[in-house]
N, C-alpha and C positions, 0 to 999 in steps of 0.2 A: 504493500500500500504506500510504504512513503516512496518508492519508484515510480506512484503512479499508475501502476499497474493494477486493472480489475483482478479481484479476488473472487474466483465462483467457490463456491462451496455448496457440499452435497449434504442431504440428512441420512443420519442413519440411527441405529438403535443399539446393535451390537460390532463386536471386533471386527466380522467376517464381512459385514455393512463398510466398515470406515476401510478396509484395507481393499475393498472393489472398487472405492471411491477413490484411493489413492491412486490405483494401477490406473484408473479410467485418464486421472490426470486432475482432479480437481485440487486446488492449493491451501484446502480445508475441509473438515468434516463437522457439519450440524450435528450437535448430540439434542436429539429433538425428541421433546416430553410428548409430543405427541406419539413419537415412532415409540419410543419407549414405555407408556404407558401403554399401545394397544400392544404392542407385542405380548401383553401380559394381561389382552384383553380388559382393560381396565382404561375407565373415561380418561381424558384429556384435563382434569379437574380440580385437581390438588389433590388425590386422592393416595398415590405414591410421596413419601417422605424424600426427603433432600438425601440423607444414606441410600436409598435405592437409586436415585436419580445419579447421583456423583461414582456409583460403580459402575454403572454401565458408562458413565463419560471418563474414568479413569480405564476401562477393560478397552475401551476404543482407542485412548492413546496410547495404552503400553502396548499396541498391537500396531502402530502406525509411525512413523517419520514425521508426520506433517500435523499443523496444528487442531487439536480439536477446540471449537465453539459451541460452550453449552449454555442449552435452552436452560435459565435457572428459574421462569418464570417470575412470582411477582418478588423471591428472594425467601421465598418459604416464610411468612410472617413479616416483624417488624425488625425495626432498626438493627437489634440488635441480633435477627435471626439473619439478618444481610451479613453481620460484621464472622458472623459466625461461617456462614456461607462461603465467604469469600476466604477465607482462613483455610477450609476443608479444599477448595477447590485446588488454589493456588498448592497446596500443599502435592494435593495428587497430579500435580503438572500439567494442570489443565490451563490454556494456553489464555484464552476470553471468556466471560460471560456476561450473557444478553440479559437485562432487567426488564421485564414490564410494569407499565403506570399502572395497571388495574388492580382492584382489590381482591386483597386476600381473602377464602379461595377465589384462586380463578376459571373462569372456564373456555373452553378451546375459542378461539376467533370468530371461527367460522362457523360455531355451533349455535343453536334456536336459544338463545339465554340471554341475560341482561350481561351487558357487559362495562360497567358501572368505572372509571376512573377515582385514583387516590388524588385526591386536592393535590394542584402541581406545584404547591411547596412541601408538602407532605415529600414528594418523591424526590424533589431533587436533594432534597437531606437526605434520601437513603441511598442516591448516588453519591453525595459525600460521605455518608458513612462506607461506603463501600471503596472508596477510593483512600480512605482515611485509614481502612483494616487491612489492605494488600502491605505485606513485608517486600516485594521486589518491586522494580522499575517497570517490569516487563509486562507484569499483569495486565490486561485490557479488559476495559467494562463500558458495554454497548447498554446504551440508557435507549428501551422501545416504547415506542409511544402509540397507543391506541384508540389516539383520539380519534382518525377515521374510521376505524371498528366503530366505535361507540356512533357515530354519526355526527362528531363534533365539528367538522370541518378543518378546509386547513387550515383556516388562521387558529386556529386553535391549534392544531398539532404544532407548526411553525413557531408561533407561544411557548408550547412547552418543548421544543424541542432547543430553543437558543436557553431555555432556562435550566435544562440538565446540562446543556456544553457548558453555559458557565458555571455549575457545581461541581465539574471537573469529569465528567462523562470524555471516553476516548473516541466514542465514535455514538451516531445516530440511528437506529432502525424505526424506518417510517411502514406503517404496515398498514394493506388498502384489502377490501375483498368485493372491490367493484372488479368487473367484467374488462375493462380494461385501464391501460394506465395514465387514463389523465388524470385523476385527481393525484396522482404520483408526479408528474411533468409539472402542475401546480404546482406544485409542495417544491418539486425541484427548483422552478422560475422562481420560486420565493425565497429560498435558502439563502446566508450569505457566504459557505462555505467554510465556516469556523471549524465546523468538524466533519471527517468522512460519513457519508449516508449507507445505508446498510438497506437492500429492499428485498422484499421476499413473492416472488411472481407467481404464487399459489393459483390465483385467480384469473391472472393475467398473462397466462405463459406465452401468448404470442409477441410479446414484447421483448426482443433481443437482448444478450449480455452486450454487443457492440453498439445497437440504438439505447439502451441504457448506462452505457456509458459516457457517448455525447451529450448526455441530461445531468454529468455529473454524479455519478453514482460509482463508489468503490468495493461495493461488494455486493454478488447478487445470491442469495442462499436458496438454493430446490432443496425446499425445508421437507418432504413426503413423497416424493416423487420415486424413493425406494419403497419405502413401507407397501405404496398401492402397487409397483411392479410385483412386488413378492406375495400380493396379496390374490391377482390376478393368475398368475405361472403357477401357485400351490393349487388353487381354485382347477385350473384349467390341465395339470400333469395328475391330481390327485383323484377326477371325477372322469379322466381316459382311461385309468386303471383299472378302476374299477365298474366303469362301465363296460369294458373291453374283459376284462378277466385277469389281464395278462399287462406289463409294465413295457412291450417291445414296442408299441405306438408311438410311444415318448423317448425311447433312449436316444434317436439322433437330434433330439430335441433339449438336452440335460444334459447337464455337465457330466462329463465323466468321472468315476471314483481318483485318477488319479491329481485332478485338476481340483480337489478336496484336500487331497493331500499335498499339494504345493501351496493351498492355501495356510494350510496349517506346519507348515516349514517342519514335515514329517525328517527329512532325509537331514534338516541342519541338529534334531534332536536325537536321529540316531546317530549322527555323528558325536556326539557327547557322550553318547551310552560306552559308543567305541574308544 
């Protein structure tokens, strides 16, 4: 980012997630509460604790090279479950985390529910608090604003997003789940560039990582975009099986057994045995 250079990053939920995102070529992996909580069939909600949440974002980077960005939602509680928060992470080498304005619990973005904002000095003290708890230099904390979720508009999001840059936020994610990205290109036209903008194209995926970077934009996150492949090929490999009888429909279609085990770096662990 300080090259200037767009940052894509991919969502994932577990190890085998963030190391197909590495090989793909992405220059980060989403540890996404979403991926993580359905993998465990469980809402998108605050329903999983911060310890479950921070294992699956530490099991993703001690399996990866490349930075992991976790989803830490709205910091699991108050101030001091942020200072807390940020202690645990940073400790398990977790490289950023992304805060949301919304109140504790929260619920997914995109789901039928109220999605209610913390008074925007409320949050930007837990972005200071958050930047006030990190022991190194290096830590990064993306301050997200939901004020388009909620339908507050951009001068409202714009509002609170120049008011967590100056609490000392390292970068900005503005998140939209309109159909496409003007009210993002707003938000863009309006910014004055104090801090890098983080966008999440869930909604809007025909909007380029190169047309969103001429808008100013330095990182683009495909926050789910694993979760529902895996959710689709299990659906679609599991129901030929066993409608067919037989697993041979599918095999030129699925990875092979040994390409399982390059993932899991079998031959670098018997090399240690030997």
């Amino acid at each position: 980012m300080s090259q200037g250079d767009l940052v894509r990053v991919a969502g994932a939920h577990d190890a085998m997630g963030a190391t197909l995102a590495q090989q793909a070529g992405f220059q980060a992996v989403w540890s996404s509460s979403l991926e993580v909580s359905a993998s465990r069939c469980l809402p998108d909600a605050s329903v999983l604790t911060m310890t479950e949440y921070l294992a699956a974002a530490a099991n993703m980077q001690k399996a990866i090279d490349i930075p992991v960005v976790a989803d830490v939602d709205t910091g699991y509680g108050n101030n001091l479950n942020v200072a807390h928060m940020v202690h645990e992470y940073e400790a398990a080498g977790i490289t950023a985390v992304a805060i949301e304005d919304k109140l504790y619990p929260k619920v997914n973005s995109f789901a039928e529910a109220a999605q209610t904002l913390l008074p925007l000095t409320d949050f930007a003290h837990k972005i200071e608090t958050a930047k006030n708890a990190q022991r190194g230099e290096d830590f990064y904390v993306i301050a997200r604003t939901e004020a388009l979720i909620d339908g507050l508009g951009v001068e409202e999001a714009l509002k609170r997003c120049t008011a967590y840059a100056d609490a000392g936020a390292d970068a900005i994610l503005i998140h939209s789940k309109k159909k496409d990205e003007g009210e993002i290109v707003e938000f863009l036209d309006g910014w004055d560039g104090r801090k890098p903008v983080v966008i999440v194209p869930t909604t809007y995926p025909q909007w380029s990582a190169a047309e969103a970077t001429k808008h100013g934009v330095s990182v683009v996150i495909y926050a789910n975009q694993g979760l529902r492949a895996t959710v689709q090929a299990l659906r679609t490999t599991f129901g030929t099986i066993y409608r067919d009888g037989t697993s041979l429909g599918v095999e030129s279609e699925i990875a092979p057994v040994s390409d399982v085990f390059a993932l899991q770096r079998l031959q670098d662990w018997l090399a240690l045995e030997a």
